[in-house]
N, C-alpha and C positions, 0 to 999 in steps of 0.2 A: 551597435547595441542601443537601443530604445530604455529608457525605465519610466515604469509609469508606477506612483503611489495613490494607493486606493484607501482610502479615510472610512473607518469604522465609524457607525455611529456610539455616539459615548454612551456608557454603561452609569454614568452621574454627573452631575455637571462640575464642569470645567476638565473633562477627562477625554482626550481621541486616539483612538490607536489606528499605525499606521502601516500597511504591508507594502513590497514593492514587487514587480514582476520585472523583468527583462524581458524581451523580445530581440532576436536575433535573426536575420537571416533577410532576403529580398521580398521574398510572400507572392514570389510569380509562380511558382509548382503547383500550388492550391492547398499541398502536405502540410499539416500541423502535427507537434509533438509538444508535448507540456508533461515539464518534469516538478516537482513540487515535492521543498526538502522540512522534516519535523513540523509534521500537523501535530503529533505528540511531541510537543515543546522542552520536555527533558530527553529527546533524543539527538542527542551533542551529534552522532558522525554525519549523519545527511547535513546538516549543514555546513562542516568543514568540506564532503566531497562537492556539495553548491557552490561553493568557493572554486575548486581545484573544475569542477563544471566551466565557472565564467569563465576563467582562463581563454579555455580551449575553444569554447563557442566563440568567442571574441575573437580571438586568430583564426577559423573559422570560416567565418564570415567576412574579417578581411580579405582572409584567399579569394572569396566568391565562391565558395564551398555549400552553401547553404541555403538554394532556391525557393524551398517553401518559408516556413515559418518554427522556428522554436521559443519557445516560451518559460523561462525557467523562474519562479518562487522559491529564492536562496531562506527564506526562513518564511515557515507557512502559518503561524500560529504566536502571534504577539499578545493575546493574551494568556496564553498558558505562558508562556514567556516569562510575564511577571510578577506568577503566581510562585511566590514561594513561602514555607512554613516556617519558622525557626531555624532558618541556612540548609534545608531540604528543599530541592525542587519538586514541581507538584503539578506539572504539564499534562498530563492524560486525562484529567479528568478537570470538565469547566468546575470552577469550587462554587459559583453561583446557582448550579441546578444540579450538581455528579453526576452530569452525563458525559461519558467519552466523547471528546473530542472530532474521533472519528467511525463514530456511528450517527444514525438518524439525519444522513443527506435526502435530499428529498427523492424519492422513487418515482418515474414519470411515467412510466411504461402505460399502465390503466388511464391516466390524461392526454396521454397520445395517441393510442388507435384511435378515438370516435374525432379527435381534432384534425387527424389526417389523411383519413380513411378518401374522404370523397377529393382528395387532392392527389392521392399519390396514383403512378402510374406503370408502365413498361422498361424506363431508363432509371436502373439502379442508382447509377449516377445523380441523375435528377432526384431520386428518390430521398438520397442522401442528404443534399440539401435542402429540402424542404424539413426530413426530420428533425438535421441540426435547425432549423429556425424555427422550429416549432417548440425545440425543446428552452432556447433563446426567450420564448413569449412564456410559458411558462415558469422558468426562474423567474421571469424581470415581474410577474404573478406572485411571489412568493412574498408576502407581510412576514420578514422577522420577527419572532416576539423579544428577543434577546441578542447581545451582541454574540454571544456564540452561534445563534443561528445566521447572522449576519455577516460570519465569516464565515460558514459553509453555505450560502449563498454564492458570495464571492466568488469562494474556490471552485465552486462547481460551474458557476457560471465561466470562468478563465479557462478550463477545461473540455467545458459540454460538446466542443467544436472539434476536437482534434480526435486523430484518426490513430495516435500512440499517445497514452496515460501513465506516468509513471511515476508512483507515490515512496519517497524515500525516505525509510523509517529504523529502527532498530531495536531489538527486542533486549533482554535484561541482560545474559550470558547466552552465547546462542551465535554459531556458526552462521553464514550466509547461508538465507535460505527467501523464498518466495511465497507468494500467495498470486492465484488466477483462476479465472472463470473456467470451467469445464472447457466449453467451447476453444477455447483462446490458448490454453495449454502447449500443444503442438507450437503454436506461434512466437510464444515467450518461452520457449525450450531454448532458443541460440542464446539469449540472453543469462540464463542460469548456467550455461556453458561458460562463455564469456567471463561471469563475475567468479565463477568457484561456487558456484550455491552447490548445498550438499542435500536439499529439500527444494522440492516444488510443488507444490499443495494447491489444490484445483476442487472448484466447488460451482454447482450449479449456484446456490444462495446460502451464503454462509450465515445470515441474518445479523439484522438492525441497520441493515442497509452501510457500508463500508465508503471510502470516499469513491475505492476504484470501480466498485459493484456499483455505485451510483449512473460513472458515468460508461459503462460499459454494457452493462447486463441487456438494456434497452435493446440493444441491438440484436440479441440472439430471442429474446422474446417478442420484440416484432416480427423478426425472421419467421419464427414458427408461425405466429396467429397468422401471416399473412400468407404463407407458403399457398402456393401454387395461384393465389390471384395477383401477388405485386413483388418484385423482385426486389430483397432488401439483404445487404452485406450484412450478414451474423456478425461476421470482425469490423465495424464500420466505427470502432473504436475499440483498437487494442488496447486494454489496461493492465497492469498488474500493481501488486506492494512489494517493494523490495526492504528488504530487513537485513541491513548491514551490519550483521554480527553481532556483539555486544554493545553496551549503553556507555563504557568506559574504552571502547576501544578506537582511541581519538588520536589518530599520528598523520604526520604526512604523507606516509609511506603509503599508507591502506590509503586516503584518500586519493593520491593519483591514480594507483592501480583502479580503483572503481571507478574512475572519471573516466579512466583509458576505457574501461569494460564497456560503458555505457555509449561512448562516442563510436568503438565498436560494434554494439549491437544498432546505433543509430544510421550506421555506413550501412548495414545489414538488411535495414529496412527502409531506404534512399533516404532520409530524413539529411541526410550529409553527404555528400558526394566523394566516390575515392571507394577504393576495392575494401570489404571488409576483411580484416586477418581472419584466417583458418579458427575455426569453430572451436573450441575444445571440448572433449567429451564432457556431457553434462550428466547431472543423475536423472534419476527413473522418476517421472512426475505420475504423485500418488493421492490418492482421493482428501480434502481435507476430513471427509468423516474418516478417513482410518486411521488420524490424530490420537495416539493416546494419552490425556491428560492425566497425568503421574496425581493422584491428590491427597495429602495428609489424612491419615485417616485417626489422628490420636496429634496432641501437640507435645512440642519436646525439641530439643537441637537437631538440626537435618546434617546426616553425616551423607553424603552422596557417594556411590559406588561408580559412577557413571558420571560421566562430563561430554557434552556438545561437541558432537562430531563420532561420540562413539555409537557400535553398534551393537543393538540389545537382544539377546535371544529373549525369546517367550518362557516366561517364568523368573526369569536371571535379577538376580537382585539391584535392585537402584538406588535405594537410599532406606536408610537407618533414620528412625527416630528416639531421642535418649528424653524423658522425660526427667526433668532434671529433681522432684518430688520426690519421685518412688524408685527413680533409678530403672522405669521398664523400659524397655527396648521393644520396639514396632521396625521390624522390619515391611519392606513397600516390595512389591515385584512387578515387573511389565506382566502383562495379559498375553500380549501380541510381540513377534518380532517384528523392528525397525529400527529406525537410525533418530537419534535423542539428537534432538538440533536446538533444544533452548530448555534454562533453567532457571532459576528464581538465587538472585543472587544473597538472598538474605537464608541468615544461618538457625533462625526459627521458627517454628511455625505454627500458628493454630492450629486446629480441627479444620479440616475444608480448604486450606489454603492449597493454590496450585503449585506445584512445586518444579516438572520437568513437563514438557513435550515429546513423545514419540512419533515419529513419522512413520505408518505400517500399509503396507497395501492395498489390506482389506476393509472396505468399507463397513463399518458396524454402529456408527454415532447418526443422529439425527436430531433436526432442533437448530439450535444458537450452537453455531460451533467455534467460533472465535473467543478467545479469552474475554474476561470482562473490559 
């Protein structure tokens, strides 16, 4: 195991914050995989499964198991880290501008075709390499204006290179479940097998630009602009988000089991050497516009009918609002059937607040479809 620590620039003087990466493996195969745990810094499980990750990569690579290269970021965001409010954490969003964390990585796709166009060729392969080093000149382009952009610089540049992306995060209440590009879907199917995901949500651009859309999307929209004059791998970076359950659901137990899932799904796609175990059936990966976001529509105590993991028929009731003034009752009902994979762990709520996720088929939303 390799660690390398990468120094922020400070946000005031006399202040540095520090992240670290691992690097595991020989780097004779050419394969990269880089896994990267709580960019949203109040998500406690990715970084215990980081943990229960080193382990194994370390024995691993002992064996000589591990020809290319893996890259792992046990904790991805030191300064949400050390944001906290009056004994509340406060990780998802930088407090110095309120922008999430992980939105507004840089998009490169429009500064890559006219930079590569008279460079690129016949050999897909060659092809590849040139875009990762284009996309390389680019980042190492990008003026920070903020330490939070200077840590999605970072990240995206530790990333921009590898051929599997995999961003481990955790939602409030909320079953395993995934996020991935349209394209890529198919590919990160073994992987929602594997961990038990009970949702897998697939979106051409989910918008504001996500870490994993950052470094992934590139590739299926070169694909296109260039189809039929230059041969370019649509998958020339697997990505996904994985969202391990809830925000409170921090044990050992779950943490090996997803270590095991992941080193699984890494045999799977040679990343690690040695048979992968038998698949398990996974669920039915559904469009992210056919998300239905459950939303307060009156405030009051949220009595929930429905809990993460169940399934909802169309119209079937989900949560109860008790205005505690007037004593009125706001019942909420799904629109659409699907399977509720995540919920809002607080027990009240404004007008507007989002309250549960439906996972539904059909696609009917458009816009920003990702939570705030």
């Amino acid at each position: 195991m390799r660690t390398l620590i990468h120094d922020l620039p400070g946000a005031s003087a006399g202040t540095t914050r520090r992240l670290r990466s691992l690097s595991f493996g020989s780097g004779q195969s050419g394969r990269k995989a880089y896994l990267q745990a709580s960019l949203h810094a109040d998500e406690v499980p990715p970084m215990l499964v980081a943990q229960a990750l080193t382990e194994r990569l370390s024995a691993l690579e002992a064996a000589g198991a591990i020809a290319g290269e893996i890259v792992l970021v046990p904790m991805a965001n030191p300064i949400g880290l050390a944001q906290e409010l009056q004994g509340s954490a406060f990780g998802r969003f930088d407090l110095s501008t309120g922008l999430n964390f992980n939105r507004q990585f840089k998009p490169l796709t429009a500064a890559l075709i006219p930079l590569v166009e008279a460079q690129l060729g016949p050999d897909m392969a060659a092809n590849t390499q040139l875009i990762r080093a284009a996309c390389a000149t680019l980042l190492q382009a990008w003026q920070p204006a903020t330490e939070a952009e200077a840590l999605k610089r970072l990240l995206q540049g530790l990333a921009m290179d590898a051929d599997l992306v995999l961003d481990l995060h955790c939602d409030n209440q909320a079953v395993m479940h995934l996020y991935t590009g349209t394209p890529q879907a198919a590919a990160i199917a073994p992987l929602a097998g594997y961990l038990g995901a009970q949702a897998l949500l697939y979106a051409d651009v989910s918008g504001d630009d996500p870490f994993d859309e950052a470094v992934s999307r590139i590739w299926w929209e070169l694909a296109a602009h260039f189809e039929g004059r230059f041969p370019i791998d649509p998958l020339g970076c697997l990505a996904a988000t994985v969202e391990l359950r809830g925000e409170t659901e921090v044990s050992r137990e779950l943490a090996e089991h997803d270590a095991d899932a992941l080193i699984a799904f890494l045999r799977s796609t040679g990343h690690v050497d040695g048979t992968p175990p038998p698949q398990p059936p996974g669920c039915e990966a559904t469009p992210l516009q056919g998300v239905e976001p459950i939303t307060a529509t009156a405030s009051g105590i949220v009595i929930f009918a429905k809990a993460p993991g169940d399934w909802v028929e169309a119209g079937e009731l989900v949560a109860e609002l008790i205005d505690p003034l007037t004593d009125a009752r706001t019942p909420l009902h799904a629109r659409a059937s699907g399977r509720c994979f995540a919920r809002s762990s607080r027990r009240y709520a404004n007008c507007g607040m989002r309250l549960m996720k439906i996972a539904g088929p059909t696609a009917y939303r458009s816009g920003k479809l990702l939570s705030p």
